[in-house]
C-alpha positions as CSV (number, residue, x, y, z in Angstrom):
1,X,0.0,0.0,0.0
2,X,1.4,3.5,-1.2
3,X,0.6,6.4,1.6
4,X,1.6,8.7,-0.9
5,X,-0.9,11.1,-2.4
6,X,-0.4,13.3,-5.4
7,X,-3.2,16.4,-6.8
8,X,-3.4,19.2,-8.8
9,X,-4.6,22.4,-8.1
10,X,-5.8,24.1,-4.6
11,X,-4.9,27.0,-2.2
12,X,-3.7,26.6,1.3
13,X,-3.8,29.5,3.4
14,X,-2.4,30.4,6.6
15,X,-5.8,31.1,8.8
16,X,-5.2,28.4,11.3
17,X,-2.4,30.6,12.0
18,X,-4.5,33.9,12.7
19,X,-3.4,34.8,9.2
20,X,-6.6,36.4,7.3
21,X,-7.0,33.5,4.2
22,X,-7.8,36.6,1.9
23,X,-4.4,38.1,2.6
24,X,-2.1,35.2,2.8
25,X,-2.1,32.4,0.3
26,X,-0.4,30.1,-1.7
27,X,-2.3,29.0,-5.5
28,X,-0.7,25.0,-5.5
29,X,-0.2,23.6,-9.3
30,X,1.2,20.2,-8.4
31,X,1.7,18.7,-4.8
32,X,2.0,15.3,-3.0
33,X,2.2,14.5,0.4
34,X,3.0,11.1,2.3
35,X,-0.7,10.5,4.2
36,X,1.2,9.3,7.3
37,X,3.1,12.2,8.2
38,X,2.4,16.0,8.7
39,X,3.9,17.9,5.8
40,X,2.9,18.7,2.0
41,X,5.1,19.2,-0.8
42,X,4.4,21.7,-3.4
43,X,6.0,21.6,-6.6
44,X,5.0,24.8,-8.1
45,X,2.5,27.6,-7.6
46,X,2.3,31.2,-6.5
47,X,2.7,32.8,-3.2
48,X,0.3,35.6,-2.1
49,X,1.0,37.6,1.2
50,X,-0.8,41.1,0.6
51,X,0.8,43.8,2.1
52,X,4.4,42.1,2.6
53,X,5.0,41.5,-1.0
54,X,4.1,43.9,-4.3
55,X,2.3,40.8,-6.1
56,X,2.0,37.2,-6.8
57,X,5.6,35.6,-6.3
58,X,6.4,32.5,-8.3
59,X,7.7,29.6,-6.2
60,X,9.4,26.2,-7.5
């Protein structure tokens, strides 16, 4: 049995963190995460942080 999963597509956002989700976000494109342990990887997308950063910055 694999306990890897893989998707396409999605925004995570920092609101569990007292961030506002409208503010701070990140646009996933490709990510995968192992469904045993705690931490996602994200392959590519965009990073969003209104007020900190002057627009969308690419991340690979």
């Amino acid at each position: 049995f694999n306990k890897m999963f893989s998707g396409e597509g999605g925004i995570f956002d920092w609101s569990a963190a007292g961030l506002s989700a409208d503010s701070v976000f990140y646009e996933l494109q490709g990510y995968s995460f192992n469904t045993a342990k705690p931490e996602l990887k994200a392959e590519q997308g965009k990073l969003t942080y209104r007020g900190k950063t002057p627009a969308k910055v690419d991340w690979i």
